[in-house]
C-alpha positions as CSV (number, residue, x, y, z in Angstrom):
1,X,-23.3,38.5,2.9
2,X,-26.2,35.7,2.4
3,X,-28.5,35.7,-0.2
4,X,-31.0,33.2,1.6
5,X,-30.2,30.4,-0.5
6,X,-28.9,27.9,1.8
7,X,-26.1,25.8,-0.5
8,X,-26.6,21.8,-0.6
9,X,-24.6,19.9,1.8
10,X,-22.6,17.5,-0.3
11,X,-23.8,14.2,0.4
12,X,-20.8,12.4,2.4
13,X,-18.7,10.3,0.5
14,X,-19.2,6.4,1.0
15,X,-16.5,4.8,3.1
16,X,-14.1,2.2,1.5
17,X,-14.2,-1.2,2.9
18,X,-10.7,-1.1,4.3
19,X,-11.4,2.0,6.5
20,X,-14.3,0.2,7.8
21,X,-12.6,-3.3,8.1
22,X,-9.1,-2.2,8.7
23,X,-9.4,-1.0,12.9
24,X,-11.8,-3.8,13.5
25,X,-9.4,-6.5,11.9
26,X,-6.4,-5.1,13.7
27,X,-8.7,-5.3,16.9
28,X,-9.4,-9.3,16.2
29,X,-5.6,-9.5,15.5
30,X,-4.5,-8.6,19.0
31,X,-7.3,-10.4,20.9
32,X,-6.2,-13.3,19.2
33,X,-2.5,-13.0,19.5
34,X,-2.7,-11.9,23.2
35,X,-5.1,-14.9,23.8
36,X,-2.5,-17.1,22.3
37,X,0.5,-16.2,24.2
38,X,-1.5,-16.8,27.3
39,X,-2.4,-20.4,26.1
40,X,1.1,-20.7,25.0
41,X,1.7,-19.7,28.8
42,X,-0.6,-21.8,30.5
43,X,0.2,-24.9,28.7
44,X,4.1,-23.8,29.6
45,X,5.2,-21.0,31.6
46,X,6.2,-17.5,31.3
47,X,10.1,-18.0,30.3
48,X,8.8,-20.1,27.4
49,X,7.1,-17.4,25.9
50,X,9.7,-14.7,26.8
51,X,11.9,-16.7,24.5
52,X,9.5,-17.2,22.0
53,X,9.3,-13.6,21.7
54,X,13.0,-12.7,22.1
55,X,14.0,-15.0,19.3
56,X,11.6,-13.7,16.8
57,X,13.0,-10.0,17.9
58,X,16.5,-11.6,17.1
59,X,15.8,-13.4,13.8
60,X,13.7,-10.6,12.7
61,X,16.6,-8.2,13.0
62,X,19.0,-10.5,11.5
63,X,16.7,-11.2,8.8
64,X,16.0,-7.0,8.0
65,X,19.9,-6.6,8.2
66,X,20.6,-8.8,5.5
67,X,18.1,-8.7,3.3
68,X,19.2,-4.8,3.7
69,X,22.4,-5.1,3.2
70,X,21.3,-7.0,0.0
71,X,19.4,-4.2,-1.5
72,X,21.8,-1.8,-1.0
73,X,24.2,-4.0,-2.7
74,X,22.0,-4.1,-5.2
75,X,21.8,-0.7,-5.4
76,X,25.1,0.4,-5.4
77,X,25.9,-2.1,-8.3
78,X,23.6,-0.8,-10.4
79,X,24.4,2.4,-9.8
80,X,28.4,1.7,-10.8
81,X,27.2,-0.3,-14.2
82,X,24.9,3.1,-15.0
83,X,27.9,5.6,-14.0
84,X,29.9,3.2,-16.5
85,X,28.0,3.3,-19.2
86,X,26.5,-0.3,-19.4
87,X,22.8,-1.5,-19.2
88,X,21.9,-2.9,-15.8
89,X,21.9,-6.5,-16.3
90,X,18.9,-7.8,-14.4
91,X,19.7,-10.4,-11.0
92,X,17.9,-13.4,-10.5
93,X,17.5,-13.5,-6.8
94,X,17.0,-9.1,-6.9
95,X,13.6,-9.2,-6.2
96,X,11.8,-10.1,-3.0
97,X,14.0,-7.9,-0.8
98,X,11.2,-6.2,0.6
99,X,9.0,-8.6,1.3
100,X,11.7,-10.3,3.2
101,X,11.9,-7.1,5.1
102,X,8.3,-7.3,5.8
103,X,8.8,-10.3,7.3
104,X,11.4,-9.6,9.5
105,X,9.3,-7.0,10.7
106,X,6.5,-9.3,11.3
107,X,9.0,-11.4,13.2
108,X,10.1,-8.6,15.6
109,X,6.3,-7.7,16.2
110,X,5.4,-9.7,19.2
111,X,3.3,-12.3,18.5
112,X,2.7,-16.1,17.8
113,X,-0.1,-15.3,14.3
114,X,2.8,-12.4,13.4
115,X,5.6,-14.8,13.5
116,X,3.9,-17.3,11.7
117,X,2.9,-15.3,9.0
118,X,6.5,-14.0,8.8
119,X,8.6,-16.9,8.5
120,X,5.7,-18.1,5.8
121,X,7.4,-14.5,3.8
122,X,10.5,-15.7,3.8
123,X,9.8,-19.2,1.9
124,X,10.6,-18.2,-1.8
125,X,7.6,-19.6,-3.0
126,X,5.4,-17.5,-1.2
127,X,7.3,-14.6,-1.9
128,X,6.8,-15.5,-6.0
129,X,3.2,-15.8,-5.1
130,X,2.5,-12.9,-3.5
131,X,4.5,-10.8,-5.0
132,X,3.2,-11.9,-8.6
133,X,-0.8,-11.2,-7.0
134,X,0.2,-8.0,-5.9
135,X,1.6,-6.9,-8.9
136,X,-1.3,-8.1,-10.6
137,X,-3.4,-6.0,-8.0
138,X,-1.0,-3.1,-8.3
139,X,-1.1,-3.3,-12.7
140,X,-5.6,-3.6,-12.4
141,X,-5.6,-0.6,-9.5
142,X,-3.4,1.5,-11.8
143,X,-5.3,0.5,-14.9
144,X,-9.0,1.3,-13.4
145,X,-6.9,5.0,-12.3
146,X,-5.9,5.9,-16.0
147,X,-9.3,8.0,-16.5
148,X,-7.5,11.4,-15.6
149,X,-4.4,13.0,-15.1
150,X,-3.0,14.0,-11.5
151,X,-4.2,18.1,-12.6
152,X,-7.2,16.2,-13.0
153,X,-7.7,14.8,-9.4
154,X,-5.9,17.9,-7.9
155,X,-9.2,20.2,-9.7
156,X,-11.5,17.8,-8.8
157,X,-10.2,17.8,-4.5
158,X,-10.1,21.3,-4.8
159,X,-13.9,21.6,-6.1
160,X,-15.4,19.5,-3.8
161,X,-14.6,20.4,-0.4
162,X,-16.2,19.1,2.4
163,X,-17.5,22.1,3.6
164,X,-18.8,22.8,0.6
165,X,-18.1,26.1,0.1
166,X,-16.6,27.6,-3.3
167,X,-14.7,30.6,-3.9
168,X,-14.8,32.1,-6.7
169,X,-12.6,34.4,-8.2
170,X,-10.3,35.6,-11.1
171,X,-6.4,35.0,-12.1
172,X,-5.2,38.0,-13.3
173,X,-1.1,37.6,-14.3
174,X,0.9,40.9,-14.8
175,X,2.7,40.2,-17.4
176,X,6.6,42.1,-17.9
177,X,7.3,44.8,-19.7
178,X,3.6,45.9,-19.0
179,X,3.1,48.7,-16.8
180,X,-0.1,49.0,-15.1
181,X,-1.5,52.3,-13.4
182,X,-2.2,50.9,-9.9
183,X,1.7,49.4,-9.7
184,X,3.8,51.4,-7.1
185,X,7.1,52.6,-8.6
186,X,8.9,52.9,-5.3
187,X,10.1,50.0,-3.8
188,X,8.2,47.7,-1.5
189,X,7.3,47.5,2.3
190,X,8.8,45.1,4.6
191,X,7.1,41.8,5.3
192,X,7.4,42.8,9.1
193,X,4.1,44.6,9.4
């Protein structure tokens, strides 16, 4: 039924710089990596390049295998000193296991920028560095967050929808050991109908 009041459209929500940046950068990334292993080509020849790209494939699996098998070795010790009672004692080369993994996956993507960038992940240096700024990153994100709760965020996303169209209605609980009038006492109907 309409009443003849037309509700507002919401007014759409502004969009983040990454969604905006993100396909365009990722665009520019495989121009420039394409264009490259075509001068890489030209100023070689194809086999050249095939190698290129089936030695990064093979150090980036060996590199994601181990620094795998490291984690989970990890893991599992942990997990024996909890079952035993002790406090986990923390390792000194523990950390960094997935940003070696990211780099190994940046090694088996095909590309001269994306092997580059990889091997540059698995100096541990650059792994302190990065991991340190994205922990910072992670602790201020996290921090600016703190405002509300998770209910919070859920009651506000299911307020504003983006049709913008709200139901409203009533929660009523039956409560045991109440009987209500409109209750039947038989049993119920199948779901089949």
């Amino acid at each position: 039924m309409t009443t003849g009041a037309q509700t507002p459209h919401p007014a759409r929500p502004r969009r983040s710089r990454l969604r905006t940046f993100l396909p365009l950068g990722v665009a520019a990334w495989l121009v420039l990596e394409i264009w490259l292993l075509t001068m890489v080509a030209g100023a070689s020849n194809g086999l050249v390049v095939f190698l290129i790209l089936v030695a990064g494939l093979v150090l980036g699996s060996v590199v994601i295998k181990r620094a795998g098998r490291r984690a989970f070795k990890n893991l599992t010790e942990t997990l024996q000193q909890q079952q035993s009672g002790m406090m986990p004692q923390a390792r000194p080369n523990s950390e960094g296991n997935g940003l070696t993994m990211l780099g190994g996956l940046l090694l088996i993507v095909p590309g001269m920028i994306s092997d580059a960038v990889g091997l540059l992940l698995l100096v541990p240096p650059v792994q302190k560095a990065v991991s340190r700024y994205a922990e910072r990153t992670f602790d201020r994100k996290l921090r600016e967050a703190a405002q509300g709760s998770l209910g919070d965020a859920f009651q506000q996303a299911r307020m504003r929808r983006p049709d913008g169209k709200v139901v409203q209605g009533e929660v009523v609980r039956d409560e045991p050991g109440s009987a209500s009038d409109d209750a039947p006492q038989g049993p119920r109907p199948p779901l089949t109908r």
